[in-house]
Structures are given as C-alpha cells and as structure tokens.
N, C-alpha and C positions, 0 to 999 in steps of 0.2 A: 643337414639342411639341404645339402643340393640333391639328394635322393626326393625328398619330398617335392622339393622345385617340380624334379622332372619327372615323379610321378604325379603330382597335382595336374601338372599340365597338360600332360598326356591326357590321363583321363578327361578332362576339362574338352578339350580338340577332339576327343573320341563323343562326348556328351553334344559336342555340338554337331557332329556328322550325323549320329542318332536322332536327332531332335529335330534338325531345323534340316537335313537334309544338304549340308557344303557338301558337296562331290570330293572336296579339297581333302575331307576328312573321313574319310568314308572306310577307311580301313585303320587296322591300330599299326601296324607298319606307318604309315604319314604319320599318323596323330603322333607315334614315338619317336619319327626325326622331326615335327614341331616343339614337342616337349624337352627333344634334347635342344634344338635352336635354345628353348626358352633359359634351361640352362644354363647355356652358353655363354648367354648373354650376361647373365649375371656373375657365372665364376668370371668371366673377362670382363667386368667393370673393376674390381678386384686392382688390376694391372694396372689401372691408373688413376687410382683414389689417391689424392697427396697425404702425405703418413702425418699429418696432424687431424686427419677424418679418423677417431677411434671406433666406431659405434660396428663397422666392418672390417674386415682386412682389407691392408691397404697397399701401396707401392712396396714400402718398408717392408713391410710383412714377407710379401713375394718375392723379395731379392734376397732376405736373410733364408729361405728354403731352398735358392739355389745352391746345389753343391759345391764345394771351394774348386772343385775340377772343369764346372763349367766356366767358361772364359767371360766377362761383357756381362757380369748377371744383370744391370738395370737394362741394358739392351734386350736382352733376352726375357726379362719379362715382358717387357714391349712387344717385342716381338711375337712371343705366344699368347699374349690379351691380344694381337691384331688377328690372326691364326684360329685361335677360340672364335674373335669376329666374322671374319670371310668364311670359315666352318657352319656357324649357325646361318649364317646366309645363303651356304650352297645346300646345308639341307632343305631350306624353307622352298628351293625352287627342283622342281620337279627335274627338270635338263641339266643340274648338278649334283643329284641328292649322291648317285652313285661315286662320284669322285668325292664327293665332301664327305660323306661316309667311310671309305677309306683313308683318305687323307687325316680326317680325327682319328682312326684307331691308330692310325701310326702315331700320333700326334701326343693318345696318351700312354702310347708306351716310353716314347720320350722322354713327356713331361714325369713316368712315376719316380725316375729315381731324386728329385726334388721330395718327392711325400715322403718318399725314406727318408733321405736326410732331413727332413721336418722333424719328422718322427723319433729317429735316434738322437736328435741335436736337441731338443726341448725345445723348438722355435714355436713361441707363440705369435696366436693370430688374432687381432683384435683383442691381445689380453690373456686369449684361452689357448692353450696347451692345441698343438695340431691333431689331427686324424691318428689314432693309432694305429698301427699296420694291420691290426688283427682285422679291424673294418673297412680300411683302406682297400687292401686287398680287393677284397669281393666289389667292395664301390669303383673299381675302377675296371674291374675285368665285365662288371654292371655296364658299364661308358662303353669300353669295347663293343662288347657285343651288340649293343643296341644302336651303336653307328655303324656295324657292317650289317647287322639286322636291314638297318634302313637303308641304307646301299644295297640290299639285295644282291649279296653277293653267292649268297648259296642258291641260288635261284636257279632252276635247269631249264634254258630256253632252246626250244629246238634248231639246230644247227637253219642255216638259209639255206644249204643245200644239201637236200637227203638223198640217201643213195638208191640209185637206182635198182630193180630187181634185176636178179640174175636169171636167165633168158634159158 
C-alpha cells in the first residue's frame, strides 16, 4: 500500500507541474520528495492510532515490531511517528529538503530491523501478516534512495572557488 501511496502521489505532483504550470513541481525530483511527504504522513499516522482502531495498523501494532533489544518501544514508536512527521515536512520545504532527505535514509535504515522482526516474529498488522522480507527489502532500499534522491545528494555542484590557471 505505501508503494502506491508514494507512487500515486508522485505522479499526481508531477501531473500537476505539467498541467497547471506550479514551478513547486516542475521536476520529478520535488514531485518525488512530495510524494514521499505524502507517505510519510500516513505510515506516521500509524504511530498513534489507539489499538482499538482495527481497520489500520495501529499503536499496538507498532510496538509489537519493535524488537525485544530495542529499549522504550511505545516511546520509540512515538518517537519515530514524530520523525516520519518533521521528515515529511522538511521535505515539502525547499531550505530542508537536503537534511530531511538524509536524515530519512538514516532513519529507515534504523527503523528496518523492526520489519525483520515483523517479519520473522509473525506480527500482524491490522489483522494481516507483516511485509515479507522478500518485498520489504526492495520497499525500503525504494524509501532510501528516493530521500537521498530528493536531497540531491549526488549532485555535482561546482566548487565556489575554481582554480586558478597556471601562468
């Protein structure tokens, strides 16, 4: 579901740079750190749905994928629903896209080994069985790349000071 999320949106952000002309959107680089915002926002609702909400995953849900080595799991999911939040918000603005870009791919290499232990533990989500790893994997090396993507971190900007010719 969250693939589609974030490829729905994308394209969506990209249709309307095309269309109507938003400067906002005008490249698929933006459109793809809007689309992951969009995301975002909903794997981090997640974090704090109280677990008698079945219809999604909910608090419950996310604290049973933490792994028994991480310390505080209701904290920590708190914490990384708030995380997920300030993320989708530093992408959406232009003067943080680069740090919030970064700062998510650390974020979900972090959070993967939670999908493991989802995954080997049988933790259901909303009922249903988690992400198997065979698709996790790629789903989430997907996340990476497209928040350093949008941070622009391969980017090759010319130095401020170029060397002078030799005489």
């Amino acid at each position: 579901m969250t693939v589609i999320v974030l490829t729905a949106s994308t394209l969506c952000f990209r249709l309307l740079g095309a269309l109507f002309g938003p400067a906002r959107f005008a490249t698929w680089r933006v459109s793809a750190a809007h689309g992951l915002a969009v995301m975002l926002v909903m794997t981090a609702s997640a974090h704090f749905v109280p677990s008698n909400v079945t219809f999604m995953p909910n608090h419950a849900d996310m604290v049973a994928m933490v792994p028994p080595f991480v310390p505080f799991p209701s904290f920590m999911v708190h914490l990384t629903g708030v995380l997920e939040l300030a993320g989708a918000v530093g992408l959406a603005l232009p003067a943080t896209r680069k740090a919030a870009g970064i700062c998510l791919a650390l974020l979900f290499v972090l959070m993967f080994p939670a999908n493991i232990h989802a995954a080997l533990a049988d933790v259901t989500l909303a009922g249903k069985a988690a992400t198997p790893l065979w698709q996790r994997i790629p789903e989430q090396i997907l996340y990476i790349g497209i928040a350093l993507w949008a941070a622009d971190v391969a980017a090759r900007h010319p130095s401020r000071t170029a060397p002078t010719p030799a005489a």
